[in-house]
N, C-alpha and C positions, 0 to 999 in steps of 0.2 A: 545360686551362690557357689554350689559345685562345681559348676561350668565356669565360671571367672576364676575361682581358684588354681583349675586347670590350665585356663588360657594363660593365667598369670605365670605359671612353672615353666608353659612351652615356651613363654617369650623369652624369660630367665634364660632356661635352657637353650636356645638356638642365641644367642646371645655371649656367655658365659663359656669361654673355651677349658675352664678349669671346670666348670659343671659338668662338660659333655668328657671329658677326659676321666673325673672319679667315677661318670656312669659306664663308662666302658671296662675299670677295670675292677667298680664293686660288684658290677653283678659277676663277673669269674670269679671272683674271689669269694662270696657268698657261697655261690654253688659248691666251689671246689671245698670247703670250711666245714659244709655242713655234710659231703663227702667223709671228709677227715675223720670228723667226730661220729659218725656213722661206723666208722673202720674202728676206733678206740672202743666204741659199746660195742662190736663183733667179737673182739682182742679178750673183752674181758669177762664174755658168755661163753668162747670157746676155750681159755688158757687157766689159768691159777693164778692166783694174786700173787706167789712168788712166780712164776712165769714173766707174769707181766711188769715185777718190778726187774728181774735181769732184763725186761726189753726195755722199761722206764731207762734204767742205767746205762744201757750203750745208746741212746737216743741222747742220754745228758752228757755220755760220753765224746760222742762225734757230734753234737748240738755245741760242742764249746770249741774243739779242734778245728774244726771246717774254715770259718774265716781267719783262721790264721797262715792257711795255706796259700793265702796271694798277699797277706800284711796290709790289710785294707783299703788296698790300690783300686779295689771295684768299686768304693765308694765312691772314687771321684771323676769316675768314665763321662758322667753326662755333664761335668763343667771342662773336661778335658778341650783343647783349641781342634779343629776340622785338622789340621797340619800334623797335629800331635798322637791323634786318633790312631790310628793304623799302626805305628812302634809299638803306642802305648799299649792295646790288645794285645800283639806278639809277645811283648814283652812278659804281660801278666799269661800267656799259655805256657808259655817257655817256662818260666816259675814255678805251676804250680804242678809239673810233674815229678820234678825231686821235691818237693814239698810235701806232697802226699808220700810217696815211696818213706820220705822221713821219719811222717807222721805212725804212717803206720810199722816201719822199722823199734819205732820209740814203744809202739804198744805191748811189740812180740817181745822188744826187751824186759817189758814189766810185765810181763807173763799173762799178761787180759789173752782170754781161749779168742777174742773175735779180733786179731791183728788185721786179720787180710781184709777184712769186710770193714776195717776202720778206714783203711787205704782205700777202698773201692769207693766207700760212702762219701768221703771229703773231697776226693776229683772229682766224682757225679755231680756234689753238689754245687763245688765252686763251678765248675763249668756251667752248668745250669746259671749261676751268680751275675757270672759276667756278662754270658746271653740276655740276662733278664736287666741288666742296667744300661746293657746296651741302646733296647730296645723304649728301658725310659728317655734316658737321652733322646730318642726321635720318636717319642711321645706315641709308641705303638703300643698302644694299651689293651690292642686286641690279642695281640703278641702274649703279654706278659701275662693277661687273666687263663688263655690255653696253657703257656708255661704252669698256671696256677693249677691248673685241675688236672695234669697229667699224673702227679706222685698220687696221689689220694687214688682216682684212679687205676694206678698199678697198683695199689694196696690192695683194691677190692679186689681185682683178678688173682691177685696171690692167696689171698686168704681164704678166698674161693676156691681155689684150685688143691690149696692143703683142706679143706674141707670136704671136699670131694674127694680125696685122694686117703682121709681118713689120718692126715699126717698130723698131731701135735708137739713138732717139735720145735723146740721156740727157737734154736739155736740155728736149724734150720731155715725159716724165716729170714732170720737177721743177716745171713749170707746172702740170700737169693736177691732180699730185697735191696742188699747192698750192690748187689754188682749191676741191676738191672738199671738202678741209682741212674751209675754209670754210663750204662746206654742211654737210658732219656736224656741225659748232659749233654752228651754227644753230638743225639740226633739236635733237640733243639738249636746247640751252636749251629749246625750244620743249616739246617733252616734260617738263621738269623741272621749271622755275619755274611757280608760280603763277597764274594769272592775274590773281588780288585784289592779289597781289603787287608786279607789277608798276606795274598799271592803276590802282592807289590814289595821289590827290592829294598828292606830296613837293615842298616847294617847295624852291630852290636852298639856302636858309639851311641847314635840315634834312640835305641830304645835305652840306654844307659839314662842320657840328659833328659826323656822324659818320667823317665824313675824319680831322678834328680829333682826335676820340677814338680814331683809331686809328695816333695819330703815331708808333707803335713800326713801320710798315710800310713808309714811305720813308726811315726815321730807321736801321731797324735790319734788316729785313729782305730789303726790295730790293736795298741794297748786299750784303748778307751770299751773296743766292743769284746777285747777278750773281758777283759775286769768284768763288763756288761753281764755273758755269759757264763762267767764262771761262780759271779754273785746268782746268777739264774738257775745252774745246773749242780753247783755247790752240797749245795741242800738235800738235792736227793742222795747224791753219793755217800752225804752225812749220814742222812736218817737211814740208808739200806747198812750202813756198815753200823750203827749204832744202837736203833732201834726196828733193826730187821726188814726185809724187802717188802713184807705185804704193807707196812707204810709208807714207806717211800712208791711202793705202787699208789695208793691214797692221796697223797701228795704230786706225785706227778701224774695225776688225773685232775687234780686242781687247778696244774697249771698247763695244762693240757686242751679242757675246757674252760677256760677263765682267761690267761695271757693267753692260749692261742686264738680263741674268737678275737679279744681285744687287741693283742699285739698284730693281727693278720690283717684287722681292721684299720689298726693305727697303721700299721704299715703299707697297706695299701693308698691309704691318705698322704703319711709320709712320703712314697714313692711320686706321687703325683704333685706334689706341695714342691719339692725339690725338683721335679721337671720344669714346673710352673715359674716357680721361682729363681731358679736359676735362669732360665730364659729371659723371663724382665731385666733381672741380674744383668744380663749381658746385651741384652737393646735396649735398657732405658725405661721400657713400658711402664707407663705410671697406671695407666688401666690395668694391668696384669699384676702392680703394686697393691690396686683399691681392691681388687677381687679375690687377692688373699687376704687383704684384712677382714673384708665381710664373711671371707668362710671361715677363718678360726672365730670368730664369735658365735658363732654356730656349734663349733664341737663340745663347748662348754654341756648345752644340752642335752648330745649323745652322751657324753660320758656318766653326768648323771643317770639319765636310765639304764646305762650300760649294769651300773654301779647296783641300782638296785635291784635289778631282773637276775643280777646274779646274786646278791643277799636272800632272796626270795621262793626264785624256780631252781637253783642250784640245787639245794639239802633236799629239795622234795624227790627231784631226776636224779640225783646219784641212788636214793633209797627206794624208789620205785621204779626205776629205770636198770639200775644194773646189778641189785637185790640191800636186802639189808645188812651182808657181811661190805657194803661201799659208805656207808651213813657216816665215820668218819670224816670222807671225804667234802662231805656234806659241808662238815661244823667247819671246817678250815676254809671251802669256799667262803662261806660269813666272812669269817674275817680278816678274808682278803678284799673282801668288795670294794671296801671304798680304796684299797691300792691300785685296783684295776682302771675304774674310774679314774684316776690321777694321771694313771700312765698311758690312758688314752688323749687325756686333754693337750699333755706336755710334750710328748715323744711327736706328736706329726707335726707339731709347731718349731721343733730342734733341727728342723732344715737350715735355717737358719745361721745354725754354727759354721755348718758345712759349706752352704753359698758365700758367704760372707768370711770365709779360713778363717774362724775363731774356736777350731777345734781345742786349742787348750780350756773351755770352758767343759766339753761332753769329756775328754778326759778326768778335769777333776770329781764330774758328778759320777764318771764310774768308780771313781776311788771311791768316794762315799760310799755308792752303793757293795760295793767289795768287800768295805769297812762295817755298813750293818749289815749284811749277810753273815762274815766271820763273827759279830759281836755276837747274834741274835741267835745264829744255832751253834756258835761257842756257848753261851751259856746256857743252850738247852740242854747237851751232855755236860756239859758240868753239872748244872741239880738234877740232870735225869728228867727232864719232862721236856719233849717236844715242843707243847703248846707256847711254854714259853719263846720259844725260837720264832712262832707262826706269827705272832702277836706284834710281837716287838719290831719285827721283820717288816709287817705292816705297818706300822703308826711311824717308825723313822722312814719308812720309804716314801709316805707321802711329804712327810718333810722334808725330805730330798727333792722332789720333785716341787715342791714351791722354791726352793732356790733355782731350780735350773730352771722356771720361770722368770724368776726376777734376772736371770743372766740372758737369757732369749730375748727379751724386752730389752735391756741395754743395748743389745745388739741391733736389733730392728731400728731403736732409736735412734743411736749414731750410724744408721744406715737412711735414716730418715725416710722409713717403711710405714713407721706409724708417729704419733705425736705421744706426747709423753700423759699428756691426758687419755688417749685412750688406753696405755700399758697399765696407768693406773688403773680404770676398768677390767681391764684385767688379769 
């Protein structure tokens, strides 16, 4: 029975070019994930819960600045034309060095102690960005899961080496690992892009009109992923400034282990889902059309277990795992569960918007999300209690996310991806 089961996956599998594609880039991503969260229970055996919430805060800090520094021109590299490619790259490197110098000019002016390491951290990362959509684009999935496991990685060397070195200084840290950021961006482009690519004659006009033709990226996506982010990282800057760092540490250990396992996950799907599909997208593939319908039918049942493995094994591993001054953290995993769950099912299936330029729909859902972010932990400093923020925060998010369901399905429809009975189904 086991043995046919098996044969039945290989056949799937050498068959299934979107199968063999998520198995190249889940298992780096897995490894590299559970790296990560390896690094955060090191962070929080070695530091202070105020420590770790000044590092929570510039992580939410430069977690919401970063894509803003190409105006989310990377997004659309791997539907970008073979003709267009090469400006279009230049164009976004050329970008995003006043971009960051900006970004981090804008921090030293609000007086944040970590300006230079905000500028270090947003180049590192955006470069790293574009390398890494590049390499979706031409469906190098071995590329992008190494891309995956290098930061985690250099965390452990770092942390290791202030450990050794006898060093707890947090501050310290957040410079070192900013600049080094940097370097891995670097090296990776440098491994990735082209040479001809590059080094080939684009004159200013050139990379201008493919700016031009890609006005759905300042128009509709930049706003859409900053709103995304700033409803994501919102929250802690709230709670640290409101109800003190050691919750907002709390908190951003929630979404640390909870949206990072799940969003790492959804995104690694997302990332492949949009190679996939945009590919059909642009030859026609009606098989490459069936084989993403048959996989999103499938995520429906990761995300439930997703959902309850973190209701469950959360509160026990924050209170036994990284002592009982984290059990907090515990009670708000709860009730975020069935958020996480949601935003696994919805977000790798929102390719969708992007292949098909119906970006004004992920715009509007980050308005919402913007909207109860500000409502949910507005009204937790107004009466003073957090929980109220966590809660609420939850139960409108998944209702957000059943609308930007029912807008992904319109879409698919009049793309005629799927038939209108099965959207119903789901």
């Amino acid at each position: 029975m086991a043995g046919g089961l098996i044969a039945v996956w290989k056949q799937r599998w050498h068959r299934s070019a979107l199968l063999r594609r998520l198995g190249a880039l889940t298992s780096g991503t897995v490894l590299a994930q559970g790296i990560q969260l390896l690094n955060f229970v090191v962070l929080a055996k070695i530091y202070t819960l105020t420590d770790v919430g000044l590092y929570s805060v510039f992580s939410a800090i430069v977690g919401t600045l970063a894509p803003v520094a190409v105006l989310g021109y990377e997004m659309l590299i791997p539907a970008a034309s073979d003709e267009d490619l090469g400006p279009f790259l230049k164009a976004l490197l050329l970008l995003l060095l006043p971009m960051a110098l900006l970004l981090g000019l804008l921090a030293a002016m609000l007086s944040y102690g970590h300006a230079l390491a905000v500028g270090l951290w947003v180049a590192g990362a955006m470069v790293l960005r574009l390398a890494e959509m590049y390499n979706v684009r031409n469906n190098r999935f071995r590329w992008v899961a190494a891309a995956r496991m290098a930061p985690p990685l250099l965390m452990v060397v770092l942390l290791a080496t202030f450990v050794g070195a006898g060093v707890q200084d947090i501050d310290r840290l957040i410079t070192w690992q900013s600049g080094l950021t940097l370097v891995l961006g670097l090296l990776y482009a440098a491994f990735t892009f082209p040479r001809n690519l590059l080094t080939a004659a684009h004159t200013v006009v050139q990379m201008r009109v493919t700016l031009r033709k890609s006005a759905n990226a300042p128009l509709y996506l930049m706003p859409s992923n900053l709103l995304n982010l700033v409803a994501y990282n919102l929250p802690v800057l709230v709670i640290g400034h409101s109800f003190g760092s050691e919750l907002a540490a709390q908190y951003a250990y929630v979404l640390r282990f909870g949206f990072g396992p799940v969003g790492l996950v959804g995104g690694t799907l997302y990332q492949v889902f949009y190679g996939f599909l945009a590919e059909a997208a642009r030859t026609g593939n009606e098989e490459m059309f069936r084989q993403f319908v048959r996989a999103r039918q499938h995520i429906g049942y990761a995300a439930v277990a997703a959902g309850a493995g973190i209701a469950l094994i959360y509160p026990l591993a924050f209170r036994y795992v990284l002592g009982p001054q984290w059990v907090t953290a515990g009670w708000v995993s709860m009730v975020f569960a069935p958020f996480f769950a949601a935003m696994l099912y919805v977000t790798t299936q929102s390719v969708a918007l992007n292949v098909f330029s119906r970006q004004q729909y992920e715009l509007k859902t980050q308005v919402q999300y913007f909207g109860i972010s500000v409502l949910s932990f507005g009204l937790a400093i107004l009466l003073g209690n957090p929980w109220i923020g966590f809660v609420l925060f939850s139960v409108l998010g998944c209702l957000r996310y059943a609308l930007l369901l029912r807008d992904i399905n319109i879409v698919l429809i009049e793309h005629k991806v799927i038939g209108r009975q099965h959207a119903a189904r789901s």
